[in-house]
C-alpha positions as CSV (number, residue, x, y, z in Angstrom):
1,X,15.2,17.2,-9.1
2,X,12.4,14.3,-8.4
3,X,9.7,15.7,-6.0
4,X,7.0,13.1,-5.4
5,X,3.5,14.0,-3.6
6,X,2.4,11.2,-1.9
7,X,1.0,9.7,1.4
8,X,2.1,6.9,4.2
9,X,-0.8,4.9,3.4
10,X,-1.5,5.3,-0.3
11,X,-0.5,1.8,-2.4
12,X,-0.1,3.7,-5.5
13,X,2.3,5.7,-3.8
14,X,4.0,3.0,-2.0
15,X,4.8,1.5,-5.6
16,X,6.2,4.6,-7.1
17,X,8.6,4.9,-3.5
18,X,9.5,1.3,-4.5
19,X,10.6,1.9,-7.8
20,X,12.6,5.4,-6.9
21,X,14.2,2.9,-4.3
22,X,14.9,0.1,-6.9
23,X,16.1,2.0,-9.0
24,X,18.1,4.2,-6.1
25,X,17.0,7.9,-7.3
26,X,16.9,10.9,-4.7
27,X,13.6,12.2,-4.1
28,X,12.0,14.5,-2.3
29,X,8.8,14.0,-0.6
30,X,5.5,16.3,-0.3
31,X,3.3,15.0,2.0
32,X,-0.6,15.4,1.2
33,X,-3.1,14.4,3.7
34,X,-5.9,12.3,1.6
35,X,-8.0,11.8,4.8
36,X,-8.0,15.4,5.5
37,X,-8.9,15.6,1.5
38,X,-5.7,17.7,0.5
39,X,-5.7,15.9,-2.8
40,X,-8.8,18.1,-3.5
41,X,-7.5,21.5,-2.8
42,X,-7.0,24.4,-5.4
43,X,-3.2,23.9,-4.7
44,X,-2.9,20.2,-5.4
45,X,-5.2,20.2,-8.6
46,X,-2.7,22.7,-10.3
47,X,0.0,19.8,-9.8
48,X,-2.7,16.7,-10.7
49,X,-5.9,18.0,-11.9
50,X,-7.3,14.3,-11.4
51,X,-7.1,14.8,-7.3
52,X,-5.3,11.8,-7.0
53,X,-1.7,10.2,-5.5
54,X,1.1,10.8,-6.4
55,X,2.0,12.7,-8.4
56,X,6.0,12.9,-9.8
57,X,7.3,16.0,-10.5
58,X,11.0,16.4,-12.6
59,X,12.3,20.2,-12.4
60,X,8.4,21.5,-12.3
61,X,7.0,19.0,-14.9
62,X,4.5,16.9,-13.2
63,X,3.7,13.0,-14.4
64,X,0.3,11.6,-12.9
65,X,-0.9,8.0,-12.6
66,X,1.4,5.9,-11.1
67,X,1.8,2.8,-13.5
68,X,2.6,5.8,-16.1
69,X,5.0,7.4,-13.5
70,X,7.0,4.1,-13.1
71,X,7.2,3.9,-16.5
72,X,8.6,7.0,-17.2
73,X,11.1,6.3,-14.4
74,X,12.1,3.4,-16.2
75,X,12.7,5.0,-19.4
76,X,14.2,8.4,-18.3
77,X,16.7,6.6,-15.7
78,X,17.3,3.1,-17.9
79,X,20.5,2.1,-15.7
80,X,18.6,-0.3,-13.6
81,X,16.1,-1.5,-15.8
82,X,12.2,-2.7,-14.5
83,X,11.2,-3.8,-17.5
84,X,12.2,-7.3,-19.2
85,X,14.6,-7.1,-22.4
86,X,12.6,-9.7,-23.3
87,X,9.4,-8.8,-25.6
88,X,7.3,-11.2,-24.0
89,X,7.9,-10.8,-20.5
90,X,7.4,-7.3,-21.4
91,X,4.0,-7.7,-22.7
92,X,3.5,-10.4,-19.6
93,X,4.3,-7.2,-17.4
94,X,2.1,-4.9,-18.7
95,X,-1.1,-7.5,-18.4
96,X,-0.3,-7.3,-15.1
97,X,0.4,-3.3,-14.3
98,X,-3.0,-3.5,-16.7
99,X,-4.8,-5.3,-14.4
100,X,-3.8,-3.4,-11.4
101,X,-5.4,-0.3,-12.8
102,X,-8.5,-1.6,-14.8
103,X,-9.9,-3.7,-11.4
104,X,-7.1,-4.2,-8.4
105,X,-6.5,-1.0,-7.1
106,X,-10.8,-0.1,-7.1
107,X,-10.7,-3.4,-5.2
108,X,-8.1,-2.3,-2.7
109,X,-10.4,0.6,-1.8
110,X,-13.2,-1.0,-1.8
111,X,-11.8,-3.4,1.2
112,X,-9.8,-0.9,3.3
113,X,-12.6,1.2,3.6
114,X,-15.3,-1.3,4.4
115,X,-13.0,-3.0,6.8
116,X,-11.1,-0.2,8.3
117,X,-10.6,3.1,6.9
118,X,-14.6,4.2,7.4
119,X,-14.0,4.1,10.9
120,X,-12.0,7.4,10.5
121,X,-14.4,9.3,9.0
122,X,-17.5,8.5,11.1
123,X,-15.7,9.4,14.2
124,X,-16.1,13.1,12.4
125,X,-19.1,15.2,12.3
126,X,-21.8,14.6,10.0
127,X,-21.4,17.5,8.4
128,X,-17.7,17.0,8.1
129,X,-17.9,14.0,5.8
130,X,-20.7,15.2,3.8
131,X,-18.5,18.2,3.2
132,X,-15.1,15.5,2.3
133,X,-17.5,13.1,0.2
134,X,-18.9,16.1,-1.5
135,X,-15.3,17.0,-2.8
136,X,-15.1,14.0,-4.5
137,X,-15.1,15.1,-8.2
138,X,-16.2,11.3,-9.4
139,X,-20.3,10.9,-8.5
140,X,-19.8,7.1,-8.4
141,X,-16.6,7.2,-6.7
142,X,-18.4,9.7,-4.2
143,X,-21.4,7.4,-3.9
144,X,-19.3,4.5,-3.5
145,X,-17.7,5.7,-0.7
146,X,-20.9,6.8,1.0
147,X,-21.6,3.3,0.8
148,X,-18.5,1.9,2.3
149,X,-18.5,4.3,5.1
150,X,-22.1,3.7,6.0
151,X,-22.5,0.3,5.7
152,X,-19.0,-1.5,6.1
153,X,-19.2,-5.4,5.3
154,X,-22.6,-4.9,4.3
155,X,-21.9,-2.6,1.5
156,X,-22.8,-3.9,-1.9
157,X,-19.4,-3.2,-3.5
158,X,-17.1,-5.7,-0.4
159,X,-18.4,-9.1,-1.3
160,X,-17.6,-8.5,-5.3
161,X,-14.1,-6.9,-4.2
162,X,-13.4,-9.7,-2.1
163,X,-14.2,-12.5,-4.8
164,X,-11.7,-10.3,-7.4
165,X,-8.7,-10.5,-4.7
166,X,-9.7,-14.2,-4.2
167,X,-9.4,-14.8,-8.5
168,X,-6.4,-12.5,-8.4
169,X,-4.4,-14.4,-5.8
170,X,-4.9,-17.5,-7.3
171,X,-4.0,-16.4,-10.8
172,X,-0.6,-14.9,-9.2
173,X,0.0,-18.6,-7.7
174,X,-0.2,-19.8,-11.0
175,X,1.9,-17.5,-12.4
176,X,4.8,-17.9,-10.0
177,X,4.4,-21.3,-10.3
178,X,6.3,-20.9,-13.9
179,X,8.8,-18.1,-12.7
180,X,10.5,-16.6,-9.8
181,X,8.6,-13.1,-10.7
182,X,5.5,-12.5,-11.9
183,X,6.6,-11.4,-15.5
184,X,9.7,-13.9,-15.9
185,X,13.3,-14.2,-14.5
186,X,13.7,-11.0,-13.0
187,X,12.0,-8.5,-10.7
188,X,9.9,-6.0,-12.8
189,X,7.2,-3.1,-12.4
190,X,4.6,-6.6,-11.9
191,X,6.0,-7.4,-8.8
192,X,6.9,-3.9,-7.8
193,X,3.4,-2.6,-8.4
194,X,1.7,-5.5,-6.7
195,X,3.7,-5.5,-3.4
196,X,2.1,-2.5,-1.7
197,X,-1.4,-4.3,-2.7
198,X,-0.7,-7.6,-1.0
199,X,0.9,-5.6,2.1
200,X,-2.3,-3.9,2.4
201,X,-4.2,-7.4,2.6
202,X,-1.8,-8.2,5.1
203,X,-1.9,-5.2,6.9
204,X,-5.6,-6.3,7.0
205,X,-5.0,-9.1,8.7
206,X,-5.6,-11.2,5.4
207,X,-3.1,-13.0,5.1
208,X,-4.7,-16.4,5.6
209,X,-6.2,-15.7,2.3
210,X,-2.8,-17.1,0.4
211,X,-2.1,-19.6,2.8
212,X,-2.8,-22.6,0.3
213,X,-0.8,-20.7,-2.2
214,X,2.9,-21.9,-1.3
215,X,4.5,-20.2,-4.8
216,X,2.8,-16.6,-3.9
217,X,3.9,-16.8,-0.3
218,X,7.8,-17.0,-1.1
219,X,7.3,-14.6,-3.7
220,X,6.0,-12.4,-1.4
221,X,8.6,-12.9,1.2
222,X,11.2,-12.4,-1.4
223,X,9.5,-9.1,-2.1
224,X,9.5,-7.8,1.3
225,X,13.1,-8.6,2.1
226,X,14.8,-6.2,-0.3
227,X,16.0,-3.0,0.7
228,X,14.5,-0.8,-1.3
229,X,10.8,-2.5,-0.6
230,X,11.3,-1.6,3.2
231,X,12.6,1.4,2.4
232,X,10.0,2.1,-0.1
233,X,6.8,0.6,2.2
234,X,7.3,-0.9,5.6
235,X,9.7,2.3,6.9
236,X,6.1,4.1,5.6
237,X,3.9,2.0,7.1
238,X,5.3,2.6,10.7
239,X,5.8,6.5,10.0
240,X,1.7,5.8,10.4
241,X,0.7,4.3,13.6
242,X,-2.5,5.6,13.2
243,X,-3.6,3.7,10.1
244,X,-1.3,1.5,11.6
245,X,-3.3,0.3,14.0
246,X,-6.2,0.9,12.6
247,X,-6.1,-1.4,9.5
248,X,-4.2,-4.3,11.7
249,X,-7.4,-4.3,14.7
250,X,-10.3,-3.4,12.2
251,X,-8.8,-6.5,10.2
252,X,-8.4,-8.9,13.0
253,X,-12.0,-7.9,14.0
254,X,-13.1,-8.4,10.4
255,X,-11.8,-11.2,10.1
256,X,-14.0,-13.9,11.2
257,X,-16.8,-13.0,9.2
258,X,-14.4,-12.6,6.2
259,X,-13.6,-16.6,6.3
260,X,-17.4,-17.5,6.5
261,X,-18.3,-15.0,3.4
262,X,-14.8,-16.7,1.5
263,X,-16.4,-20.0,1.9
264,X,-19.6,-19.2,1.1
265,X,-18.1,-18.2,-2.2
């Protein structure tokens, strides 16, 4: 049995659904609430002690961190392989899933928060949030946050987030410029675990950022017309219409001031 804790909204989440949905595996979802800071609760640290999303768990084993979850997927269900035969585009793959983790994904946060998600926290009391940022185990994570929620835009982590996304989207033109999929020939965990991250730019109305980029565009296209990516992320996506709309008017508002900072460089 496959049980997977997880959340509408979260990317790394999204990419483990996408995988379990490549791959066609039955799961089982557990819903946890990370705005309501479930991921921090007694109960959910005995399942991930790092307080994070998702977490996999096979007949009461849990597996944590989701680039190591879609891994393991890979290699305890090998019928439908994710990962190239080909030693190479193997090693291609993993620069990518490497890069998600070491800068992408801090990124991601960095820009859904300043643009969007810090609206639904100060809508809350004072008190509230101190209490939710105060549960954050990580100090710079938790001052990080404080940052994004109180200063939006202006925060001194979104211009730096938004020049990494610029850099990263580029590189990915330049990469599907060579190959239908990011690590060679086929679909692998690169484009599986990059998806949810540009549906989240897009989400934020971003979009225009890969507008010059015609290689990245029908990559991502291709991407979102499998099965198992709807399944996996756009069914999701709608089963929030708060975030929903909340990331798609924060972004549209955003936006304008976005372009000026992009060509300011």
């Amino acid at each position: 049995m496959l049980d997977l804790y997880h959340n509408e909204t979260s990317v790394c989440a999204a990419k483990v659904r996408f995988a379990l949905e490549e791959k066609g595996l039955e799961w089982t979802g557990r819903h946890v609430d990370i705005f309501a800071g479930e991921q921090h609760t007694p109960e959910y640290r005995k399942v991930n002690p790092l307080e994070v999303i998702p977490t996999l768990v096979r007949d009461g084993v849990p597996i944590i961190e989701s680039t190591i979850i879609n891994e393991y997927l890979d290699d305890a269900f090998p019928q439908v392989p994710l990962k190239p035969a080909d030693a190479i585009e193997r090693a291609r793959m993993r620069l990518w899933t490497k890069r998600l983790d070491d800068s992408v994904h801090n990124a991601t946060g960095i820009v859904s928060y300043s643009i969007a998600y810090r609206f639904f926290q100060l809508v809350k009391p004072k008190e509230e949030v101190e209490a939710l940022l105060d549960g954050i185990p990580n100090p710079e994570r938790r001052e990080r946050n404080r940052d994004l929620i109180d200063r939006g835009l202006d925060s001194r982590f979104f211009a730096g987030a938004l020049k990494r996304f610029e850099r990263l989207l580029s590189d990915m033109e330049a990469a599907l410029k060579e190959s239908q999929w990011l690590a060679g020939k086929d679909l692998s965990l690169a484009d599986i675990g990059f998806a949810p991250y540009l549906t989240r730019l897009e989400r934020l109305q971003l979009s225009p950022m890969w507008d010059g980029l015609p290689h990245l565009a029908g990559w991502f296209e291709r991407i979102k017309a499998r099965p198992a990516c709807k399944r996996a992320i756009a069914d999701f996506y709608n089963l929030a219409p708060k975030s929903k709309s909340l990331l798609e008017e924060k972004g549209a508002e955003s936006w304008p001031r976005i372009k000026v900072m992009l060509k300011q460089g």
